[in-house]
ROTORGU-329874 format. One line per field, with one value per residue: x, y, z of N, C-alpha, C in turn. Coordinates in Angstrom, 1 decimal, m for minus. Layout:
# ROTORGU-329874
nxx = c(X|...)
nyy = c(Y|...)
nzz = c(Z|...)
caxx = c(X|...)
cayy = c(Y|...)
cazz = c(Z|...)
cxx = c(X|...)
cyy = c(Y|...)
czz = c(Z|...)
This chain:
# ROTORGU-329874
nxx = c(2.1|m0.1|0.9|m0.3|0.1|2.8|5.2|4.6|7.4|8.8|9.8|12.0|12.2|11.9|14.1|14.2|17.2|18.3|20.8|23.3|25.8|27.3|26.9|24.3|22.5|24.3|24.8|22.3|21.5|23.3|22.8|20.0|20.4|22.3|20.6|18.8|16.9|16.3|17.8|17.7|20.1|20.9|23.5|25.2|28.3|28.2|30.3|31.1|29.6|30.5|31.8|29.6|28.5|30.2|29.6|27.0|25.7|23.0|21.4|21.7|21.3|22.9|23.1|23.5|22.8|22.1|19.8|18.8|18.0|15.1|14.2|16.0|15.6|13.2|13.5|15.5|14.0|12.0|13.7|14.9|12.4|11.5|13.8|13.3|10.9|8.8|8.4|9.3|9.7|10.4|13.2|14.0|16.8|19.1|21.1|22.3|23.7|24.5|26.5|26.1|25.4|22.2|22.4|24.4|24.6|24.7|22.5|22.8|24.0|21.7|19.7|20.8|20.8|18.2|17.2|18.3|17.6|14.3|13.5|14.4|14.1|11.0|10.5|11.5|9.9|7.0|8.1|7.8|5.0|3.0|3.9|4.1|1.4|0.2|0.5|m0.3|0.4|3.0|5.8|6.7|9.6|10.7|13.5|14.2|15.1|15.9|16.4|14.5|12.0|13.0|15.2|18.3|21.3|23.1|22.4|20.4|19.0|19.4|17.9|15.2|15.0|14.4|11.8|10.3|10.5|9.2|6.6|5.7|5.7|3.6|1.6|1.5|1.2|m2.0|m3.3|m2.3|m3.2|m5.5|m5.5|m6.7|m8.4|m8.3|m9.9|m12.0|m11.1|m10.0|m12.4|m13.8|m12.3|m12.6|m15.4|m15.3|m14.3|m16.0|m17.3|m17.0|m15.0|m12.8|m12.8|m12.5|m10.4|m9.7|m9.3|m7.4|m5.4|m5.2|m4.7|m1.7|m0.7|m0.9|1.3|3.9|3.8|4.2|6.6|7.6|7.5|5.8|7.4|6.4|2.7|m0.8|m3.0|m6.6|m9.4|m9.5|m7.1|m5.7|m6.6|m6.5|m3.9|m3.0|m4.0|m2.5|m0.1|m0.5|m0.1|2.2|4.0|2.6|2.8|6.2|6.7|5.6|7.4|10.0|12.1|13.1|14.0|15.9|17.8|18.4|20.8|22.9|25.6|28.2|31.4|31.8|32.2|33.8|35.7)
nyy = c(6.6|4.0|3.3|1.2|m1.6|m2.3|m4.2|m4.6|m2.5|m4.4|m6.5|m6.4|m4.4|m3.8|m2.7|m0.9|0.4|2.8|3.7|3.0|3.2|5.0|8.6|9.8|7.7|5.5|6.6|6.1|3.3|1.6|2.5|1.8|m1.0|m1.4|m1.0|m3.2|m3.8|m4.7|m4.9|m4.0|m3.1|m1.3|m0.5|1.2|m0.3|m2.6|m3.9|m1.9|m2.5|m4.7|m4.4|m3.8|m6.6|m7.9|m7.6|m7.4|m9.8|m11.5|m9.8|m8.2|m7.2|m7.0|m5.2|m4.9|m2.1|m0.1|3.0|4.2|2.2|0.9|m1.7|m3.2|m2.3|m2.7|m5.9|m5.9|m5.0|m7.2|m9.2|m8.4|m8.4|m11.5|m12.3|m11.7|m11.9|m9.6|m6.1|m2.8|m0.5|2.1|3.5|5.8|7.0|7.4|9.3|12.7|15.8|17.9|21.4|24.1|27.2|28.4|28.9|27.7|25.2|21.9|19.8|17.4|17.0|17.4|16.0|13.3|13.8|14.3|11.5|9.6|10.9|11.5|10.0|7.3|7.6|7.3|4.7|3.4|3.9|2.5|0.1|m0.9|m0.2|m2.4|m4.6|m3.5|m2.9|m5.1|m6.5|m5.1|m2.1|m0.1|2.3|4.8|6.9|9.2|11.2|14.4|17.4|20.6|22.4|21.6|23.1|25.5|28.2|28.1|29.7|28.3|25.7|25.1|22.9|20.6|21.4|21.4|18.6|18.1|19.4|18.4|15.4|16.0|17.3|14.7|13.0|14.1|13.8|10.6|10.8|11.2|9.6|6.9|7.1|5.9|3.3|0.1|2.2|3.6|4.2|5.4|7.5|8.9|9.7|11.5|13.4|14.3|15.4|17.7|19.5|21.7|24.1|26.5|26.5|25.6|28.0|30.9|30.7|33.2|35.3|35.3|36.6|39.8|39.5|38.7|40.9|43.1|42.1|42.3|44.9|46.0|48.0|46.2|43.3|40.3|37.3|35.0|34.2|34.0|32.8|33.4|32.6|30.1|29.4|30.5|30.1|27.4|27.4|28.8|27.2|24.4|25.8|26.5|24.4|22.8|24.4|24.2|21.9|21.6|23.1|22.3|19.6|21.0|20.5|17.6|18.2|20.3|18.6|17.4|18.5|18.2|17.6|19.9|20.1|17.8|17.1|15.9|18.2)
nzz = c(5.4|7.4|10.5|12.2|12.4|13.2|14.8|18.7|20.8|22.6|20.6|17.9|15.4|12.0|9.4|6.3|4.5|2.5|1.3|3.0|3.9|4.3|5.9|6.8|6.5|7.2|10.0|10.9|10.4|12.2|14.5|14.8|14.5|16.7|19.3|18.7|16.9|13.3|9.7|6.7|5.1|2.3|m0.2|m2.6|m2.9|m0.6|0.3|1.9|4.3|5.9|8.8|10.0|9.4|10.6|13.4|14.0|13.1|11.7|11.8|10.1|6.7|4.2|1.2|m2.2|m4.1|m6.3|m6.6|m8.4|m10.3|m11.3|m11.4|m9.9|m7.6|m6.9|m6.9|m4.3|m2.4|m2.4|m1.6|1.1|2.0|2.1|3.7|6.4|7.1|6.9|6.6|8.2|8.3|6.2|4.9|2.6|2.0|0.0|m1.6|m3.3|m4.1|m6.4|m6.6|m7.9|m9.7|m10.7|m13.6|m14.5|m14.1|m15.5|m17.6|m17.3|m15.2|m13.8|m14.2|m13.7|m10.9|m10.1|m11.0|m9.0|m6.1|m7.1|m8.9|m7.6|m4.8|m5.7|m6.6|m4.7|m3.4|m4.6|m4.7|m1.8|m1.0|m1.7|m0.2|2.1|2.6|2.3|4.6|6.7|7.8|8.5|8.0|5.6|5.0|3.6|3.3|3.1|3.3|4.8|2.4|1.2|1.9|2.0|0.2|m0.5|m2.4|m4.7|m4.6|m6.2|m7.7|m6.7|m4.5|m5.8|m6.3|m3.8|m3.0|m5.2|m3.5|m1.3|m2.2|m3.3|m1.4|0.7|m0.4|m1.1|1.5|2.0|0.3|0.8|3.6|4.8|3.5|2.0|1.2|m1.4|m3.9|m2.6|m1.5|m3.7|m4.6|m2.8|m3.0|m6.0|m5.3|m4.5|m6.3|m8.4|m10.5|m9.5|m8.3|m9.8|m10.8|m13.4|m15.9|m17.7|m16.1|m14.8|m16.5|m15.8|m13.1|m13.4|m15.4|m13.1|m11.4|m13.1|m13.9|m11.6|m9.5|m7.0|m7.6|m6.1|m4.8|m4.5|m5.9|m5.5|m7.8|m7.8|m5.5|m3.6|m3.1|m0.7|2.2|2.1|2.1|4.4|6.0|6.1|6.1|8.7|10.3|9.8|11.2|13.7|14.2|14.1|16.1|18.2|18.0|18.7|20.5|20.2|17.4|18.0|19.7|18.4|17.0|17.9|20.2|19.3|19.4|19.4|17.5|14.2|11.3)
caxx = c(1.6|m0.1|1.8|m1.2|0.5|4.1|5.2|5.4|8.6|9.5|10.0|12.8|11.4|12.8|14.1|14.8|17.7|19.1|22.3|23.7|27.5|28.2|26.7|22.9|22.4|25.0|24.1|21.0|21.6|24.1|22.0|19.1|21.2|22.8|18.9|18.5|16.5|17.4|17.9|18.3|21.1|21.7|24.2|26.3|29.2|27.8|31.4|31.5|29.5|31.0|32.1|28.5|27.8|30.4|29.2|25.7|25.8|21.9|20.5|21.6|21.3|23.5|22.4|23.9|21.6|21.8|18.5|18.5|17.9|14.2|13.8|17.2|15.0|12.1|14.6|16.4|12.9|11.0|14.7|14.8|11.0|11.7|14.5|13.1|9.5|8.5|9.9|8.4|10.3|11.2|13.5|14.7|17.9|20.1|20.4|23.0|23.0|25.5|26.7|26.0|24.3|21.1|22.2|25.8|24.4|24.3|21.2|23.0|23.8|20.2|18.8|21.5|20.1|16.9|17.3|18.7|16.7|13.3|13.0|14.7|12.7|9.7|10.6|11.6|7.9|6.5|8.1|7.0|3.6|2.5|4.3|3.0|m0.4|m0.5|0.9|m1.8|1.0|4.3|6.2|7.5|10.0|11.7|14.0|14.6|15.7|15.3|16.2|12.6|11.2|13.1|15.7|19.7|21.8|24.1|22.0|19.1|18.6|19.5|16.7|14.4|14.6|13.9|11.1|9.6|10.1|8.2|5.2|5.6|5.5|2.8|0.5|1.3|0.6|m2.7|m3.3|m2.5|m3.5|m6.8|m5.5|m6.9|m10.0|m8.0|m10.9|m12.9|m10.2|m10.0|m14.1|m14.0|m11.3|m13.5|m16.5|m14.7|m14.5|m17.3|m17.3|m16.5|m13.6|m12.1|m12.6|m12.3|m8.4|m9.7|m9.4|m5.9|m4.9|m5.4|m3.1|m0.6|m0.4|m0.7|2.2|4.8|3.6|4.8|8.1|8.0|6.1|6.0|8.1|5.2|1.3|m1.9|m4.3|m7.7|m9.8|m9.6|m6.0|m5.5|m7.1|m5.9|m2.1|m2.9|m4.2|m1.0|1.6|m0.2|m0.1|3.7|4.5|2.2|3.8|7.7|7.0|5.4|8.5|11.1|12.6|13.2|14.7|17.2|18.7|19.1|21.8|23.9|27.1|29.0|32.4|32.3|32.2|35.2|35.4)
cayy = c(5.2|3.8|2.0|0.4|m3.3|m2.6|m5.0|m4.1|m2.7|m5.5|m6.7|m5.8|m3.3|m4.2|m1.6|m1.1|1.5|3.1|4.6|2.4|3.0|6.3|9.7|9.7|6.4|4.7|6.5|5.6|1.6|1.9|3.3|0.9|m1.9|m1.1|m0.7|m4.7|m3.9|m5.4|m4.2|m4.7|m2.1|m1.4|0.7|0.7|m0.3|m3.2|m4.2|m0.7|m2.6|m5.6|m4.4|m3.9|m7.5|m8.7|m7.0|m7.7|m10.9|m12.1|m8.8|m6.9|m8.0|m6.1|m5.8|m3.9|m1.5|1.8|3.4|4.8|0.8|0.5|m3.1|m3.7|m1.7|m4.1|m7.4|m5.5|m4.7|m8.5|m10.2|m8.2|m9.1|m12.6|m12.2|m11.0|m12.0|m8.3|m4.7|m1.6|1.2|2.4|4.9|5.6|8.0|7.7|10.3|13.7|16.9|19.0|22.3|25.2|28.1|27.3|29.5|26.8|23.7|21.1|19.3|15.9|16.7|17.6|14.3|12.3|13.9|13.3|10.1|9.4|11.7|11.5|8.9|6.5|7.7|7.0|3.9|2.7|4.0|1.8|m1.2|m0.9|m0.2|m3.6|m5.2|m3.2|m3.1|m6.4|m7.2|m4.3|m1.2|0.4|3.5|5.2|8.2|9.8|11.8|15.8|18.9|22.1|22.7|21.2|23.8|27.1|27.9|28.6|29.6|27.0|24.0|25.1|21.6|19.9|21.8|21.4|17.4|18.0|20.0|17.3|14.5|16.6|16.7|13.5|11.9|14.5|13.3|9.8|10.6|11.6|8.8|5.3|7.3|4.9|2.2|0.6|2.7|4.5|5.1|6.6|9.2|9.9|9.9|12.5|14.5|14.8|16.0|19.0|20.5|22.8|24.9|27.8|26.3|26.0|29.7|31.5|31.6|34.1|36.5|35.5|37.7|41.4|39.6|38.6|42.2|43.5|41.7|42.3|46.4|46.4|47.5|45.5|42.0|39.1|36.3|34.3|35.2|33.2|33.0|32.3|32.7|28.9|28.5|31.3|29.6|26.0|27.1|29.3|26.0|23.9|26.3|26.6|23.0|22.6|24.9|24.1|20.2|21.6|23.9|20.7|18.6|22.1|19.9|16.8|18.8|21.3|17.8|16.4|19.1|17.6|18.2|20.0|20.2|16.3|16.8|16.4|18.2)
cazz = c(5.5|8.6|11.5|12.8|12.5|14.0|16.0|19.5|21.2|22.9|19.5|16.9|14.5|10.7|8.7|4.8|4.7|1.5|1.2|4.5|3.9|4.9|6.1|7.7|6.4|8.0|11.3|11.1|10.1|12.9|15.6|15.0|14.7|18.1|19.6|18.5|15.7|11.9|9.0|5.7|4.5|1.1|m0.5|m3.8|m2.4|0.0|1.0|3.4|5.8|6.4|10.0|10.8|9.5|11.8|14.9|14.1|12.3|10.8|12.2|9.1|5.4|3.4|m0.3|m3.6|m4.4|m7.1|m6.7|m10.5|m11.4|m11.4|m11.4|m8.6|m6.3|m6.3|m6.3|m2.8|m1.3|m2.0|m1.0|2.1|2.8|2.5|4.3|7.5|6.9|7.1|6.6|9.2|8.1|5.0|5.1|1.4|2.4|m1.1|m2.5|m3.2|m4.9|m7.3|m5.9|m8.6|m9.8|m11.6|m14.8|m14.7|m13.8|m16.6|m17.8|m17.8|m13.8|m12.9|m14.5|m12.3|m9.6|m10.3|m10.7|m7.5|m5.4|m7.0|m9.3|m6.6|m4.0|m6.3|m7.1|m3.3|m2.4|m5.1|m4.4|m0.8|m0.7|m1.9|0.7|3.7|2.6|2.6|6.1|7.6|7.6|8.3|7.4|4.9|5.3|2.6|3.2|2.1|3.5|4.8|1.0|0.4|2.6|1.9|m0.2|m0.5|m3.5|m5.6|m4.7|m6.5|m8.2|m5.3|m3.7|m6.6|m6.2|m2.9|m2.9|m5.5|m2.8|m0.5|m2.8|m4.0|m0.1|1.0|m1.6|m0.6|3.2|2.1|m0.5|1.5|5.4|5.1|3.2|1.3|0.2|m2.5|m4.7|m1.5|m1.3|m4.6|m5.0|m1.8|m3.4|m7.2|m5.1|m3.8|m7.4|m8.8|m11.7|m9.0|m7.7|m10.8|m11.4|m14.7|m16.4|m18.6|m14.7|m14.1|m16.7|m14.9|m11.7|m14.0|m15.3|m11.9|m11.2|m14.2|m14.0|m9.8|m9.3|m6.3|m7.4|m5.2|m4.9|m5.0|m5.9|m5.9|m8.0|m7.2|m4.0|m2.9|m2.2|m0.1|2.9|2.2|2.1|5.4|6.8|5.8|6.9|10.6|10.9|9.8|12.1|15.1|14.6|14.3|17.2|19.0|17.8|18.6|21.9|19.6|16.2|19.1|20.5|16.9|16.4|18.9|20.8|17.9|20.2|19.2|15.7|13.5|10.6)
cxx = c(1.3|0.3|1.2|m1.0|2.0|3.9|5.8|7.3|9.8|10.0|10.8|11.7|12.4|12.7|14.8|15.5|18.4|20.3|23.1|24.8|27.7|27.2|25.1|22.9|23.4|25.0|22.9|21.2|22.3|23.4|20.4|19.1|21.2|21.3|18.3|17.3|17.0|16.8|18.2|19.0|21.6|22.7|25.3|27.2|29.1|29.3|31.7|30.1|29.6|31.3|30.5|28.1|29.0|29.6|27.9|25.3|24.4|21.2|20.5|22.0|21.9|23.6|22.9|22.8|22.4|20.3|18.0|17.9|16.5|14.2|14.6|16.6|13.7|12.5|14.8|14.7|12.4|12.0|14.6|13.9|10.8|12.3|14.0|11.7|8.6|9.4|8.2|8.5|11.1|11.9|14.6|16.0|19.0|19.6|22.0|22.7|24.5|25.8|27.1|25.1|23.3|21.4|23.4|25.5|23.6|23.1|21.4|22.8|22.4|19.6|19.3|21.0|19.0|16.4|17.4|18.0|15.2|12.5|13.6|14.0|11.3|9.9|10.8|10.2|7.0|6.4|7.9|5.8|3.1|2.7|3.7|1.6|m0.9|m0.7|m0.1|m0.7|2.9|4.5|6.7|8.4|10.7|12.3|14.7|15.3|15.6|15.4|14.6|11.5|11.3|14.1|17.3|20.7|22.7|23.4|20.6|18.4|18.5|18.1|15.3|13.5|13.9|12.7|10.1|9.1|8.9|6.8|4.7|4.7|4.1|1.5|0.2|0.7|m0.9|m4.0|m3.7|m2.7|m5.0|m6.7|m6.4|m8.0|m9.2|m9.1|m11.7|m12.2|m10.6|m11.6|m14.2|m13.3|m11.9|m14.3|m16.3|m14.5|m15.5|m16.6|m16.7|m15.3|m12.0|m11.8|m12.5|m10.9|m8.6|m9.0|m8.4|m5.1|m4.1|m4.3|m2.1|0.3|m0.1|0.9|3.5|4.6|4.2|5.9|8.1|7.1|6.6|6.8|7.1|3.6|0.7|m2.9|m5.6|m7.9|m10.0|m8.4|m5.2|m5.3|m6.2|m3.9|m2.1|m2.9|m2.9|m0.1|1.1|m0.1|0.8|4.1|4.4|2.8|5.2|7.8|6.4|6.3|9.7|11.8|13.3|14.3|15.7|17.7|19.5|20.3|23.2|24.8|28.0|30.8|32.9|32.9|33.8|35.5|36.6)
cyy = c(4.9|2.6|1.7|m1.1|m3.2|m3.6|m4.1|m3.6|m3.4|m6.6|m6.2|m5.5|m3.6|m3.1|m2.2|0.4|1.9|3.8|4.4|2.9|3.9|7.5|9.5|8.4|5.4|5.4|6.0|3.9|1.4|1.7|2.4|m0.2|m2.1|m1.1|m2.0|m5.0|m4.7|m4.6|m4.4|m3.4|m2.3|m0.2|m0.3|m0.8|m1.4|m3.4|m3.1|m1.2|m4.0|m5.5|m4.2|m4.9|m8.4|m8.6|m7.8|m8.9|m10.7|m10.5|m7.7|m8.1|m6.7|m6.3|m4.5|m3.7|0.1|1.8|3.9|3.3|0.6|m1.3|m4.0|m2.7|m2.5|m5.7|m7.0|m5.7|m6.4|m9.7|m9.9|m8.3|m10.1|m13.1|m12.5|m11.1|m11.0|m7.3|m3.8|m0.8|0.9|3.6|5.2|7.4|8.9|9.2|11.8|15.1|18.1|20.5|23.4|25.7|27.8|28.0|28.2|25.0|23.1|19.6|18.0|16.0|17.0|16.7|13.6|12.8|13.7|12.4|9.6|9.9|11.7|10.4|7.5|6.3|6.7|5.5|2.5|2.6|2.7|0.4|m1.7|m1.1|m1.4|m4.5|m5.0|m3.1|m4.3|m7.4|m5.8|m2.7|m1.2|2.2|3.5|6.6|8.6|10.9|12.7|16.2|19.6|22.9|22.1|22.1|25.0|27.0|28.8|29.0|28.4|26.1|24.3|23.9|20.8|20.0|21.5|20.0|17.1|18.7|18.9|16.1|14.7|16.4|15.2|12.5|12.6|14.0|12.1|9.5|10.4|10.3|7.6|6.0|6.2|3.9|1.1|1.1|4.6|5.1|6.1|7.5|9.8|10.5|11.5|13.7|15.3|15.3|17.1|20.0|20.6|23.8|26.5|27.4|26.1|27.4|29.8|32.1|32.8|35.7|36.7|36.5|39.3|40.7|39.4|40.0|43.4|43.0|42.1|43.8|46.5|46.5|47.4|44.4|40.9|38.1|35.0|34.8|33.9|33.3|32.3|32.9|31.3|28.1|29.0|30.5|28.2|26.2|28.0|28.0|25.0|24.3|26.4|25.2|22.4|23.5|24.7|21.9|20.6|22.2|22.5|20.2|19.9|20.9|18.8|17.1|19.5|20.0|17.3|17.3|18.3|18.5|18.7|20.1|18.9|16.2|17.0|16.9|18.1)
czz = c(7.0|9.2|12.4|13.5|12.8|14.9|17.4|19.8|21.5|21.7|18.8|15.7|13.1|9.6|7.2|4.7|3.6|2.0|2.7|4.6|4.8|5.0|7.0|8.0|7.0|9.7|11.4|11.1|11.5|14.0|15.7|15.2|16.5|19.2|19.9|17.2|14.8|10.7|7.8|4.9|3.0|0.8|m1.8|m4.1|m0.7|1.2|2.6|4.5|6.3|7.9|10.4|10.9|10.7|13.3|15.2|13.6|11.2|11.1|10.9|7.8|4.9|1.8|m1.4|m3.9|m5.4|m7.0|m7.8|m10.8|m10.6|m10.7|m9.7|m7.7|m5.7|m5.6|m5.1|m2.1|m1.3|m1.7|0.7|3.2|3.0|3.6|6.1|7.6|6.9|7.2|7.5|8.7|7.3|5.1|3.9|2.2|1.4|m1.3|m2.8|m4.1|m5.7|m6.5|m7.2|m8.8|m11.0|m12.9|m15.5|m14.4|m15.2|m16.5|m17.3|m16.0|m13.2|m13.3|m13.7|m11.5|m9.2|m10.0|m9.6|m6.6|m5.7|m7.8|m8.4|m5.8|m4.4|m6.1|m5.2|m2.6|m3.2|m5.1|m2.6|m0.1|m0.9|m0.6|2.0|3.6|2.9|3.9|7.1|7.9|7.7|8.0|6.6|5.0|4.5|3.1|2.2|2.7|3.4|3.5|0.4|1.0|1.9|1.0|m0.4|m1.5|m3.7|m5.3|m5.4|m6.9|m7.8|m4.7|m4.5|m6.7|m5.3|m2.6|m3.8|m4.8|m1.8|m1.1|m2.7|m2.6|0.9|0.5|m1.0|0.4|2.7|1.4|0.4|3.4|5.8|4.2|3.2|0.4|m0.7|m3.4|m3.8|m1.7|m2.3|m5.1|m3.8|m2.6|m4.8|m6.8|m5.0|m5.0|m8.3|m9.9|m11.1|m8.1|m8.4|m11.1|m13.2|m15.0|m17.1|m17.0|m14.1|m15.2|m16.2|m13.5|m12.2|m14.4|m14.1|m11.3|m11.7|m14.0|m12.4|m9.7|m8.1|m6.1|m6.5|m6.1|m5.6|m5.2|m5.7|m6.6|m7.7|m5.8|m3.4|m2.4|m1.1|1.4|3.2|2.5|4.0|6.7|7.1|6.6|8.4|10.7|10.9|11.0|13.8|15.3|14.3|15.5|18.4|19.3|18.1|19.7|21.2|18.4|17.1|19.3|19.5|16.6|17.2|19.6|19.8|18.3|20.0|18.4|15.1|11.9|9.6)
């Protein structure tokens, strides 16, 4: 989303924060708070920030929110827009993830997570965009995890949600970045396919076989000659903006000598 129409610095910046109570999200509410910003803090369990609405009094709205409830995600977002006559920064945060191996992890817990992590997400993004569109921008930041990048045993479904959000907020970037000439995009994006960029499925055959006959097949393959290129392009550009941003991501680890565990 573009932040064309922030308000200056010298201005408090107004945030919509999921999952305020405890863990990022309550650093983060916290830490913007403290800054002179405001904030409209949701979380379950609203009562765990009562000491922030003392401190801070009007500067924070604190609002019962589950992110699984559809509808109590739109109510929180167009109370907290009233509230504050504008939101900047969305920064949907809820979210957690089960801890097993993906042959043991049950179906029921990978839908709760789901839920929470990508249908929440979803659902925070959607009740959003109306709003900042209409006021000339903003951000949106969903929050993943280096589980959305690469990946580590037992949290596979964890990682799975998060690799979804990834898509999901990539897409978006790409979607509302010229707001709003949504059909231009997507008119630009139809032109780009041709009868030879589709290819012939009959051809993926022979690499499939190729594949399954190798005793040593890839982790991952491509088929096709048109995504080779495009994924080469991608990964230099994540890399040459993390190696950009390396100075910024090293500081975020912090003092760990602080830390209590």
């Amino acid at each position: 989303m573009t932040a064309t129409n922030l308000p200056k610095r010298s201005q408090p910046i107004v945030w919509f924060i999921t999952g305020s109570s405890r863990g990022f999200g309550r650093v983060w509410t916290e830490a913007a708070l403290a800054r002179g910003d405001k904030v409209a803090a949701t979380a379950r369990n609203p009562n765990a920030l009562t000491t922030l609405v003392n401190t801070y009094g009007d500067a924070i709205l604190p609002l019962k929110l589950d992110v699984t409830n559809q509808d109590a995600v739109f109510q929180a977002m167009n109370q907290a827009h009233q509230y504050f006559g504008r939101l900047d920064i969305i920064l949907s945060n809820a979210g957690y993830g089960p801890l097993d191996a993906v042959e043991e992890v049950s179906l029921e817990d990978v839908r709760a997570n789901f839920e929470t992590n990508v249908f929440g997400t979803l659902s925070v993004i959607q009740a959003a965009l109306p709003l900042l569109r209409k006021q000339g921008g903003g951000h949106i930041l969903p929050v993943t995890s280096i589980g959305g990048v690469v990946t580590f045993p037992t949290v596979g479904l964890y990682q799975a949600a998060k690799y979804a959000v990834e898509g999901m907020a990539e897409t978006l970037a790409s979607e509302s970045s010229t707001m709003p000439e949504y059909d231009a995009i997507r008119a630009r994006m139809y032109t780009g396919f041709t009868p030879e960029t589709y290819g012939d499925p009959a051809a993926t055959s022979e690499a499939i076989f190729k594949v399954v006959d190798d005793e040593e097949p890839p982790l991952r393959l491509l088929l096709g000659s048109t995504s080779l290129p495009i994924i080469r392009k991608v990964y230099a550009d994540r890399m040459a903006t993390w190696d950009k941003w390396a100075d910024v991501s090293n500081a975020a680890q912090g003092n760990t000598s602080n830390v209590q565990i």
